[in-house]
C-alpha positions in Angstrom: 68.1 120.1 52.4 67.9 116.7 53.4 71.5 116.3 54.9 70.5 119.5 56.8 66.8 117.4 58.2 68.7 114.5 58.7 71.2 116.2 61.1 67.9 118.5 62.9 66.7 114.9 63.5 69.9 113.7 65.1 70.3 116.3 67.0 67.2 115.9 68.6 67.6 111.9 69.3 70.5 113.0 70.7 68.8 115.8 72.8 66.1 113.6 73.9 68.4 111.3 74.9 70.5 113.5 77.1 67.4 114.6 78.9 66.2 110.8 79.6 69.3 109.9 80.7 69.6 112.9 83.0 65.9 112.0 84.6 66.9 108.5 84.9 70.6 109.5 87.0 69.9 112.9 88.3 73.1 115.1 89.6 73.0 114.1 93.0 73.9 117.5 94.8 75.8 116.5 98.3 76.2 119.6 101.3 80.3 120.4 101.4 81.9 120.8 104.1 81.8 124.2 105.7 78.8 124.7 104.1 75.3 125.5 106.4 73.6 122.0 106.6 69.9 122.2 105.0 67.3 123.1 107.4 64.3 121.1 107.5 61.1 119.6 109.0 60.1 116.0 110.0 58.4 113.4 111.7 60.7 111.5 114.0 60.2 108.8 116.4 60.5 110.7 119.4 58.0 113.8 117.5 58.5 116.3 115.4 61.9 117.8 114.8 62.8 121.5 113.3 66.4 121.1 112.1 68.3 123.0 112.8 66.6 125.7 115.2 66.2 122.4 117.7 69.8 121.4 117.5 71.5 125.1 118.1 74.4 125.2 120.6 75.0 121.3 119.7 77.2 119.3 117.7 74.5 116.7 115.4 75.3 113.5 113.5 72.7 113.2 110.5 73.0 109.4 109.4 71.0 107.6 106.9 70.6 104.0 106.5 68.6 102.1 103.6 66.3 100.0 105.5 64.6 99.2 108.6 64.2 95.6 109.4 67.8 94.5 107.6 70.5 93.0 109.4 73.2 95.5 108.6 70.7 98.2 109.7 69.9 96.4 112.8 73.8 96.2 114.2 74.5 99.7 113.4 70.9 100.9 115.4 72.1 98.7 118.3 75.7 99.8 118.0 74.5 103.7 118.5 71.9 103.3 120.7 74.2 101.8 123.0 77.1 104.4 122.4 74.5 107.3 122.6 75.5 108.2 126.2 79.1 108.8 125.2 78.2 111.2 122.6 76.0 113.3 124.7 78.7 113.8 127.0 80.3 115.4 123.8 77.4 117.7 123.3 76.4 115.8 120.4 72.5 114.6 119.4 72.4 112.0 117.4 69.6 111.5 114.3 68.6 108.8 112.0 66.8 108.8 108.8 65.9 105.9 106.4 62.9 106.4 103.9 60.1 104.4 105.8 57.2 104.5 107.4 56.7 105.8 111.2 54.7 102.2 111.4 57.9 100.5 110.5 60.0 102.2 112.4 58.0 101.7 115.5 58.0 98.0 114.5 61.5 97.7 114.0 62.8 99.6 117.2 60.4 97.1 119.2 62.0 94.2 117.7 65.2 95.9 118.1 64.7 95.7 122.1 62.3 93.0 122.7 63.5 90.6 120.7 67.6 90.6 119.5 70.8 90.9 120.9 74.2 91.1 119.1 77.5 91.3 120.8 76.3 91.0 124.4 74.1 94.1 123.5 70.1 93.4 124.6 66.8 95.2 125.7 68.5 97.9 123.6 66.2 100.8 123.7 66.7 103.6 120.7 65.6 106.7 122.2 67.3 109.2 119.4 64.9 110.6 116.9 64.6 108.6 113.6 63.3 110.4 110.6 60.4 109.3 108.7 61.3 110.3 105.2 58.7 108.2 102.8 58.9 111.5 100.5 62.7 111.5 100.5 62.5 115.0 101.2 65.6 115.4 103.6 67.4 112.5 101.7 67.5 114.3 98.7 68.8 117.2 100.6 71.7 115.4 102.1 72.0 113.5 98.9 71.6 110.3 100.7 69.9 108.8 97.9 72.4 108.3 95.4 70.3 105.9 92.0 73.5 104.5 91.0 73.8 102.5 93.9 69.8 102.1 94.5 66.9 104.6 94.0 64.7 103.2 96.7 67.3 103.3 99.3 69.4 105.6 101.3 73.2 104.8 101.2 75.1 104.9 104.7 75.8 108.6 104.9 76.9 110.2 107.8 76.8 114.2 108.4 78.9 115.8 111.6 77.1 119.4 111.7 79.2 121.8 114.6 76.7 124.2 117.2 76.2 126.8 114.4 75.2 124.1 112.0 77.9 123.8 109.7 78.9 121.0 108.0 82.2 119.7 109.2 82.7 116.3 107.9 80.6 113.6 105.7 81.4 110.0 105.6 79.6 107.8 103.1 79.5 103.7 103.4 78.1 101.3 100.6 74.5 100.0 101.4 76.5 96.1 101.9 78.9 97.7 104.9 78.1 98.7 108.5 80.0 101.7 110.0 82.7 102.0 112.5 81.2 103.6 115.3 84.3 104.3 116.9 85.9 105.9 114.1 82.9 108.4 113.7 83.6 108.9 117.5 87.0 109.5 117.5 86.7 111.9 114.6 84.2 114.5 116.3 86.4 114.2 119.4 89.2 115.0 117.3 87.5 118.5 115.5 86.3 119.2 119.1 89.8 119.4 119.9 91.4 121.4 116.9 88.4 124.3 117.7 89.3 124.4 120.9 93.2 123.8 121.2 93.8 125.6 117.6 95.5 122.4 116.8 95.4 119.6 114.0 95.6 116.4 114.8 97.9 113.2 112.7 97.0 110.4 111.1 94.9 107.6 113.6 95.1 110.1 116.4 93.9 109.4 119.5 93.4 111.5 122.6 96.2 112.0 124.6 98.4 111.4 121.5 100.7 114.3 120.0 99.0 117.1 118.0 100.6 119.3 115.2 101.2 123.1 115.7 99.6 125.3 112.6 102.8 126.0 110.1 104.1 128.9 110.4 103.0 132.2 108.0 106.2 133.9 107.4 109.8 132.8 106.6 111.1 134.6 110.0 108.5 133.0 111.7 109.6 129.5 110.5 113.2 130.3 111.1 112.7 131.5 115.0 110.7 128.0 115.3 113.9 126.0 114.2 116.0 127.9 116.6 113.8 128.1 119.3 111.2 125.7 119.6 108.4 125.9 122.5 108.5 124.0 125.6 107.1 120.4 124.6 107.1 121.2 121.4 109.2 119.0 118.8 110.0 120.0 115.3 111.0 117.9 112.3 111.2 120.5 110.1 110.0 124.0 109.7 106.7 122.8 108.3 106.3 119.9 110.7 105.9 120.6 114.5 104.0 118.4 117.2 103.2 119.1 120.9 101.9 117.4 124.0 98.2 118.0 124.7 97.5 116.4 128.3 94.4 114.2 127.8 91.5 116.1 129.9 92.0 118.9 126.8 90.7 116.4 124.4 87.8 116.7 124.2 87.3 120.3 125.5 83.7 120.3 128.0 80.3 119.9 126.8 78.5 122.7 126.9 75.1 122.8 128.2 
C-alpha cells in the first residue's frame, strides 16, 4: 500500500511537472508551406488591415522584427523601405509586424526619416503597413514568437504568401542578425518564375541564368529525352536537364 502511494505521488510530480514545463515552452505551431496563411485583423500604420481579403490577387511578404527603436531593426526598415518600389513592380505588398505600440511605431518611423541615415540611405519614408501586435495575436499565428529564443520578442521571420494566399516559403533569422534583402528578393522572383515558366530553378540562380526542366515521369519518356533533347535544352543525364530562359521571362508581369 504504501509503495503503491508512493508511486501515485510520483506520478503526479511528474505530471505536474510536464504540464509547467509545457506552459513555460509552449509548442510553437509555425504555417507550412502550401498551407493557407492565417487570416487576420489589425491595426497598422497606414490603418486597418483585413489579411487576407485586402491582399487577394497579390503576392505579400509577412515579416516580423523584435523591436522598434533597435539598430538591427532600424537597417532592415530602411533597407525595405527603400527596396519597396522593386517589389511592387513584382506585385508584391510588403507588411511588418513587431509587438509594439502604434505610439512607438509612429515614433520610430519619424526617427527613421528625420533623423538617420545608413548606407547613403536618408529621409527614408516607410509607407508599408506595420502591425501593431501588443496582444501578439498574429505573432502567435505565424509563430513569430518563439520563448526559447525570447518571450517578449518576435524573431526575424519572414512569410512569402502567393495571390491566393498560400504560403510558399518561410525564412527565419536569429533576433542578433539582419536579413538579406536581396536574397528574399531574388527568391520571390525565382517562384514567380517556376509558376509561370513550369520551371525550377538551381542553386544561387539568378535571372537570366539556366533553369531545370521537370524530370521526366516515365522510362520512355526519359529515354526519348537522351536521344532527343529540345532545342536549347542540355541534358546531363536523364534526370538532370537545363534550358535557356531569355531574361524578360523572369519575372513573368505584375498583374494589376
Amino acid at each position: 500500500m504504501k509503495m503503491k502511494i508512493i508511486s501515485i505521488v510520483l506520478l503526479l510530480t511528474l505530471t505536474m511537472t510536464y504540464v509547467s514545463a509545457q506552459e513555460t515552452n509552449p509548442v510553437v505551431r509555425i504555417p507550412l508551406i502550401g498551407e493557407m496563411a492565417p487570416a487576420f485583423k489589425a491595426d497598422t500604420t497606414q490603418g486597418p488591415i483585413n489579411f487576407p481579403d485586402d491582399c487577394k490577387g497579390k503576392w505579400v511578404i509577412l515579416f516580423s522584427h523584435p523591436a522598434d527603436f533597435t539598430p538591427v531593426c532600424t537597417t532592415e526598415f530602411m533597407t525595405f523601405a527603400t527596396m519597396m518600389p522593386e517589389f511592387e513592380a513584382l506585385n508584391c505588398k510588403l507588411i511588418g509586424l513587431s509587438i509594439d505600440s502604434m505610439y512607438s511605431h509612429i515614433a520610430w518611423l519619424r526617427t527613421i526619416k528625420e533623423k538617420l541615415e545608413y548606407k547613403g540611405m536618408k529621409n527614408v519614408e516607410v509607407t508599408f503597413p506595420l502591425i501593431q501586435d501588443i496582444k501578439m495575436e498574429v505573432a502567435k499565428k505565424y509563430g513569430m514568437l518563439q520563448p526559447t529564443a525570447d518571450d517578449t520578442k518576435a524573431v526575424r521571420a519572414v512569410f512569402f504568401i502567393d495571390p491566393t494566399s498560400k504560403i510558399r516559403a518561410l525564412i527565419y533569422y536569429p533576433l542578433s542578425n539582419g536579413r538579406n534583402f536581396q536574397e528574399i528578393k531574388r527568391l520571390l522572383i525565382a517562384m514567380q518564375t517556376s509558376d509561370a515558366n513550369k520551371i525550377a530553378t538551381p542553386a544561387d540562380w539568378q535571372p537570366g541564368d539556366d533553369v531545370i526542366v521537370p524530370p521526366p515521369g516515365s522510362c520512355g519518356t526519359a529515354k526519348d529525352r537522351m536521344a532527343q533533347a529540345e532545342e536549347g535544352m542540355k541534358c546531363y543525364d536523364w534526370f538532370f536537364c537545363t534550358k535557356k530562359l531569355p531574361k524578360e521571362l523572369a519575372p513573368p508581369p505584375a498583374t494589376k
